[in-house]
Structures are given as C-alpha cells and as structure tokens.
N, C-alpha and C positions, 0 to 999 in steps of 0.2 A: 487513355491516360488517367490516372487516381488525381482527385483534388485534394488539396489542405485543408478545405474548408468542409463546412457540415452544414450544409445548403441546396442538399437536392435531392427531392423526393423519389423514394425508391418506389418501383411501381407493381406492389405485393400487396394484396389485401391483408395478410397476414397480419402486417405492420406497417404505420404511417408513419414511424421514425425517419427523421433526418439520414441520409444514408453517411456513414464516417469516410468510408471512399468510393466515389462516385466511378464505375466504369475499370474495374480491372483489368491491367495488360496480364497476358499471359506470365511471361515471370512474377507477378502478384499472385494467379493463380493457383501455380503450382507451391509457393511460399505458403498463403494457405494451407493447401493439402496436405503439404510434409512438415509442416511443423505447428500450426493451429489449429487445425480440425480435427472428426473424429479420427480419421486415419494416424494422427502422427504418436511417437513416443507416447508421449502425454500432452492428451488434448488441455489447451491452450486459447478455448474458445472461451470461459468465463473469466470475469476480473470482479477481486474480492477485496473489500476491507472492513476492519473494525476498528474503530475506535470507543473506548467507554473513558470520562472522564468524572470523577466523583468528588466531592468535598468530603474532606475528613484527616483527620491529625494529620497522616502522613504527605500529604498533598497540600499544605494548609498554605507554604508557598505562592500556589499557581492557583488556588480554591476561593481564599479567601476564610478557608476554617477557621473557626472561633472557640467552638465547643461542640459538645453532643448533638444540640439544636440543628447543626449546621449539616442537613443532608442531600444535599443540593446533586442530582447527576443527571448527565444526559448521556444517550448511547448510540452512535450511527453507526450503520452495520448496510452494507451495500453488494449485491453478487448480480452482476448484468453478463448475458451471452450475445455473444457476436455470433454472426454467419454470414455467408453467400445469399445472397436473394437475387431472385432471374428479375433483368430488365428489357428493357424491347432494344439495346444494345449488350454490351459486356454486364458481365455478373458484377452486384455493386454489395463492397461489406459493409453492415448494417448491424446497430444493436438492435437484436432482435428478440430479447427476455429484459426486463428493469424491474429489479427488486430492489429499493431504499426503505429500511428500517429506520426509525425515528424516535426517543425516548425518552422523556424529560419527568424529572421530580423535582418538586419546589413547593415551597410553602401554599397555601389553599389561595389566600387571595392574589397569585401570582399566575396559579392556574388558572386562576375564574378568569381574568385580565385577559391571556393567553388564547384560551378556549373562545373567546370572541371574538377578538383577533383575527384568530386561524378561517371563523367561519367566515369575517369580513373580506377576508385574502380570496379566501374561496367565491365567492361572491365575485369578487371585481376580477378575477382571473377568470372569469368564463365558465365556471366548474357549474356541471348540472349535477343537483340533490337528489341523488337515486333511491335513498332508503335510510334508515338509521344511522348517521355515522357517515354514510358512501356515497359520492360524487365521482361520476367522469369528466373525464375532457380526453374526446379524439379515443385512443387506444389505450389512453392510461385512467389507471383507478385507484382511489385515495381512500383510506377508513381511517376514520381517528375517534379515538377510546379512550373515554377518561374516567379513573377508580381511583378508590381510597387505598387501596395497596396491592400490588403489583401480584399477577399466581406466582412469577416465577420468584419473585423475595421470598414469599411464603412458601414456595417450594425449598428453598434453600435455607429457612429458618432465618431469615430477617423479618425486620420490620420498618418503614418509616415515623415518621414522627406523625405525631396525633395528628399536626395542623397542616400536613402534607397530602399530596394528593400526586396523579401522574396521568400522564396524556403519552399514548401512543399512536403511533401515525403511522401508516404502512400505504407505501407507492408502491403500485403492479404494473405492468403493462397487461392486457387484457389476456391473453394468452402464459402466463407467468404466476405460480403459486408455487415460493420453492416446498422441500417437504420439511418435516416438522424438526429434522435433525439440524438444516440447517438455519432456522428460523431461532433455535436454541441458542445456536453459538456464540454471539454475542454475551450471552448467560455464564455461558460456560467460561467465557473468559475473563470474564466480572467475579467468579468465582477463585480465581486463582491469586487477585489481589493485586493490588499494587507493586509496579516492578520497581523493586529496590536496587541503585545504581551499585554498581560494582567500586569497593575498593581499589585505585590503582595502585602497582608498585614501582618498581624503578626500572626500568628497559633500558636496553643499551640505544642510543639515537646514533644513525650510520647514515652517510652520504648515498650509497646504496647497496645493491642488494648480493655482494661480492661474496658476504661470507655463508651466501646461499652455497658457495659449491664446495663446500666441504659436509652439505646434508643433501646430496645427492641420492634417489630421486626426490622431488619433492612433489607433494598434491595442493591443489588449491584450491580457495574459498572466494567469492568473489559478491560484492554487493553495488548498491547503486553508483560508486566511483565511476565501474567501469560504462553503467548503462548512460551515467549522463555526459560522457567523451563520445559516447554515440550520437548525440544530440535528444534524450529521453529526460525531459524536467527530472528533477530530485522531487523524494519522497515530498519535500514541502509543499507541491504542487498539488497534490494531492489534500494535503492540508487547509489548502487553500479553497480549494472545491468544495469541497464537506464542513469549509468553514470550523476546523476542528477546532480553534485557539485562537483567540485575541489580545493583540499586546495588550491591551485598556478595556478594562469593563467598569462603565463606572455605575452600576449598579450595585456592583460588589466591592470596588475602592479601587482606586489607580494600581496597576503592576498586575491585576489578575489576569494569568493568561487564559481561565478556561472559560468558553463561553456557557455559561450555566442560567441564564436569565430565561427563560420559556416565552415572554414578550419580545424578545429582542434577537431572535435568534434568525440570522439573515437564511441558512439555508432552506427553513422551511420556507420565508418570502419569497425565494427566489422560484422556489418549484409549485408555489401556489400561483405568481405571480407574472413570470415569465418564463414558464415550463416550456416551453419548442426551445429559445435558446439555452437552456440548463441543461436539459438532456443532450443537447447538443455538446455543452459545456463537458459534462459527464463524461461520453466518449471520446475526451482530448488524450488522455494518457494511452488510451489500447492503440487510436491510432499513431501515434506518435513510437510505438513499440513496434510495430507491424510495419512499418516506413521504416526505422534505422537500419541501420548497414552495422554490417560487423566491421569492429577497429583494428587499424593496425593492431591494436597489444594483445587482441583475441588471436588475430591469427599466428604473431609470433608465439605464443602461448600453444597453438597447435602444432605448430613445429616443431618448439621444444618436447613437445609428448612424441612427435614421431620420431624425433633424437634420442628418446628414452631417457631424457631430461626429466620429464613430467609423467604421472600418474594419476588414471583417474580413480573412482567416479570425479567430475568436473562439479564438483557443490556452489550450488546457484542461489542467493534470496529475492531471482530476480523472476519474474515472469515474462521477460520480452523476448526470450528464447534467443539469444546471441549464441548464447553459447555454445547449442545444439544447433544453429545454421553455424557456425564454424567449426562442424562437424566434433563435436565431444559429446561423451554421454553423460546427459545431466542426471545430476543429484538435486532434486526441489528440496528446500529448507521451509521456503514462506509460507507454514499452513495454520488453519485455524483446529482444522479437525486431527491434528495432536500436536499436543502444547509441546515438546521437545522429537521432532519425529527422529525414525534411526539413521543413522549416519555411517556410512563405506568409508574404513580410513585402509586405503591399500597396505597390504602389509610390508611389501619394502617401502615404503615412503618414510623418511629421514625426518622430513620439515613440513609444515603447514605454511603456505604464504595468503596470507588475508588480505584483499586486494578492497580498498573503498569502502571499508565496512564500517559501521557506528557501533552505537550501545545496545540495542535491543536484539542482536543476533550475534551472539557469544558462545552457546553453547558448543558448538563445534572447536572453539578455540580451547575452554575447557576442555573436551576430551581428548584432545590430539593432547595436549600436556600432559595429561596424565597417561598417555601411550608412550609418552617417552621422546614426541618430535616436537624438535625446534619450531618454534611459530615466532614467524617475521610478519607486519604489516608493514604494508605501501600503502599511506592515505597522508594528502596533504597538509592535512590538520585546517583545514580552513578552504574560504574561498572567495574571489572579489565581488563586493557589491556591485550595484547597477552605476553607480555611482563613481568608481574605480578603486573605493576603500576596498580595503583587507576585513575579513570577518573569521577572528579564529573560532574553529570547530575540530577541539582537543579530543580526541580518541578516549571514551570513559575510563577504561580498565585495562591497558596495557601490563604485564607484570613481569615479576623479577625474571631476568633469563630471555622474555621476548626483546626482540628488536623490530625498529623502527624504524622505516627511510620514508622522511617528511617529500614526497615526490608524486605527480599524478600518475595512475598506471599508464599513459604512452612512454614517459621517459623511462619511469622507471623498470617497464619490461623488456624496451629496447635496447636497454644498456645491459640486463643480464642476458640479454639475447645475444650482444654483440661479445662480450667476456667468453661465456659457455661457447662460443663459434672461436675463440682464440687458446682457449683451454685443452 
C-alpha cells in the first residue's frame, strides 16, 4: 500500500530522499509506466516552475516601486525528477533529481546583511563547507555566488544600480546538474517582461452551457478547476512552498505582496534550516497528482468525445495527466521552453469550452476567436475560504461574444451531458 506521508527511507544509495510513496501496489505500477515514465505519451517524471518577481513602474502595486532607484528582484525557478527506486519490498516513487534555483538583487548593504545570514543558516543546519561557495548535507549541494552584476543582465543589456549587488544560490542533489538550456530559462522568461492583464469585455453570463449545442462539435481547454475537484491543491499551493508572495512586507511598506527583502526570505530558511522536511515539503504536489483519480466530469467529457460531441487534441495547462488516464490525447500548454507553444484547433470544432481557467493562460482562447469558434468558460468565479466566506476570483479577460456559466466543471459538465443525451 502507498503512504500520504513523506517519511520513509528509500533503500538506494543513489538517493537518501524521503521516498513520496512508500511501497507501490501494482495498479501504482502500471500508472507510473503508462502515463509518468519514460515509456508514456509524454513523460511526466519532472515537475517545473518559474517564478520571477521584479520591482519596477509596472509592478509598483505589489513592489513597492518608487522610482528608477527601486530594482529590487528575486527569481525561483525549480525542475525536480521522480522515479521508481528498488526496495527490499515493492518499488517506492521517490524524488530522485532537485534542482532549486534562487536569485535575489537588492541594495549592497541588504546583501552584505543577507550573505551572512545565509552563511549563519548554513552553519546551524548541519551544512559541511566543502570549497568556495559549496556546502553539503547528506545528498544535497548548495553554492551561493554573490556579484556586482549578474552575466545574464549583462548578457541581455541591463544593468543594476551602482549600489546593488545579487546572490545566487543553487540547490542540487548530488547526482542532478540540469544542462545549461535549462538553467537559462528562468532568463529567458525575465526577458519577456511583465505580463500585462488583459482588457475585459462584456460576455454574455448563462445558467449553463445549453447554448453549447448549437456549436456542435466542440474542443476543450481545461486548467487547474478541474485538477483541484480531483482533490490536487490550486496553483496557490504551490505559492505557498516557493513562498512566492506575501500579503505584508514590512520592509518595503504594508500591502507589498512580493517577497523582495534578501534577509527575510523564508524559503531559503527553510532549506538551509529544515532541508529533510522541505524537500519532503517540495514533493507534496507530484504526489498528490499521481494519487488523484479521474472525475466524474473528465469522464463524462470522454464520453461526449465517443458521442462525437467533443473533439480533440484534449488541451491541458495541467501536468497531473487526468486527462490522458481518462483516456484522451493531450495537448500540454504549461511550458517554459516556448513562451506561446502550437496549438491543434480540430478543424470541425464549432466552440472552444475553457473549463477552470485564469489569467495567465489565454492564448488558446485567443486563437480559437480568431478561427471563428464560440469560446464558453465554466469557472466559478471564486471560492470558499477555510473559514466558510466566499472569496471572489473574477475571470481576467472574458470578451465580447464569450459566454460564461459561473458553475464548477462537475455540475456544469454533468448538465451538458445530461441535455446532449436528451437532444
């Protein structure tokens, strides 16, 4: 049987990581094989992310920008590989590759602060001083690098401020050095700029999704809605790990949400300080991806496509592969390595239905409009706090001509499922 918890040493020299499921049953197995390993469609063994947040005019909101002066960023960028590793029982999955990238700019005496800090953190966490810069503990290795201005600004024709400086910090596990392409990307996506929120327009708001069957077939787009009706935390969980944003910084003044202080930044504490539980911590989302079950509204959604309701490619911004164990073949959106990748719009398809989706993964709605099909979103516009409040989470960019049914996708697939079976 697989545990919940991340508390039992896999028995591989390879790696001393906490194993994420202790003891796989055979349906675990074969789940692996066919849809996360190398074998499958598309292997599904690493988990990626980037975040860069920067102080500057357009960001001055969440930054705390002031003026020119104000160049404050940091940048965490993350790519860890799971796998099977042999136990003296059943195979246990384990992250088995950690790569965390770490990047702060801030004023020089903020760094100096910092830089001492860190070494202190290291110190009381157990970290042995191997060479310039590099410390181990157990399987994992730490370098931290601090200049007056960064190759990759100066590759890119920036500069910071005279009285600026930056500390970088890169966590390996010892067998783990990605190659240089991806070690860039982060860069690469600092280059592209700040993303500017979409204008909304006026959508028609619908009970539900009725007046889908007059854009008959239609193809769909599908984001975190549906992954966390699986029981998969929302992106903020994630957030939350990487410590991306804080409601209060008061370093920089009440309301700033970005954590830009190089003193005070808890995720480096955490992995200098209590690294077995963080890494542990770390591998909460793969496993909690690799555990869900597919939803009722994926499978009615398969149905519909074997009714010849639905059309794929099945366009996914998710990595927890539902979509491809409910037997469709996915279309991946979430990449780093191209900022707009291409997109399959089947050419009977009528409509686009955008199921759970936010602001930062639009482009596909974009182009289905300008192919000419109706695009409907199902997202409930919000959701309940722990608490039992309501917390609205308004759709950024709806426009003129889309429609809207304020519904989670169970009900609201189940209802066009039950119409379409009445039609």
């Amino acid at each position: 049987m697989g545990t919940d918890r991340c508390n039992s040493e896999i028995e591989d020299t390879s790696c001393s990581f906490p194993s994420v499921i202790d003891q796989l049953d055979e349906a675990q197995i074969r789940r692996w094989n066919d849809f996360y390993g190398m074998g499958a469609d598309r292997p599904r063994f690493e988990e990626e992310g980037i975040w860069r947040r920067t102080q500057q005019e357009e960001t001055a909101e969440n930054s705390g920008w002031t003026g020119e002066g104000d160049a404050r960023r940091r940048i965490v960028h993350y790519q860890h590989q799971y796998g099977l590793v042999d136990t003296t029982a059943a195979p246990a999955l384990a992250m088995t590759q950690l790569y965390l990238y770490h990047s702060v700019a801030a004023p020089r005496s903020e760094i100096e602060e910092a830089w001492e800090q860190n070494h202190a953190m290291l110190s009381e966490g157990g970290w042995k001083h191997v060479g310039q810069g590099r410390f181990e503990l157990g399987d994992l290795r730490v370098h931290l690098i601090r200049m007056e201005q960064h190759p990759e600004d100066l590759r890119a024709g920036r500069r910071l401020p005279a009285d600026y400086e930056v500390i970088d910090t890169v966590f390996t596990s010892v067998n783990c050095f990605p190659p240089r392409a991806v070690r860039r990307r982060p860069w690469e996506v600092l280059t592209h700029g700040v993303r500017v929120k979409d204008t909304p327009g006026k959508p028609v708001y619908a009970e539900d999704l009725e007046l889908l069957k007059e854009f008959l077939p239609f193809q769909v787009e599908v984001g975190c809605g549906v992954s966390y009706e699986a029981g998969i935390p929302p992106l903020h969980r994630l957030h939350e790990m990487y410590h991306v944003n804080e409601i209060e910084d008061e370093q920089l003044g009440k309301g700033f949400t970005f954590i830009l202080a190089p003193g005070r930044d808890p995720l480096l504490a955490e992995m200098f300080l209590d690294t077995e539980d963080k890494v542990c911590e770390l591998s909460e989302m793969y496993r909690a991806c690799f555990t869900a079950e597919v939803t009722p509204a994926l499978h009615a959604l398969k149905r519909m496509e074997e009714a010849g309701h639905l059309v794929g490619p099945f366009i996914t911004n998710n990595f927890d592969a539902l979509g491809a164990r409910a037997g469709f073949e996915e279309q991946f959106m979430r990449r780093y390595d191209q900022r707009i990748p291409p997109l399959t719009l089947h050419p009977d398809a009528k409509a686009l239905v955008v199921i759970g989706l936010h602001a930062d993964r639009r482009w596909v709605a974009k182009r289905a409009r300008a192919a000419g099909l109706k695009v409907l979103l199902v997202d409930p516009e919000g959701f309940p706090r722990p608490d039992g409040s309501w917390f609205d989470y308004p759709l950024e960019a709806p426009q003129d001509g889309d429609v809207v049914v304020r519904q989670t996708a169970a009900n609201a697939i189940s209802a066009l499922e039950r119409m379409l079976n009445r039609a």
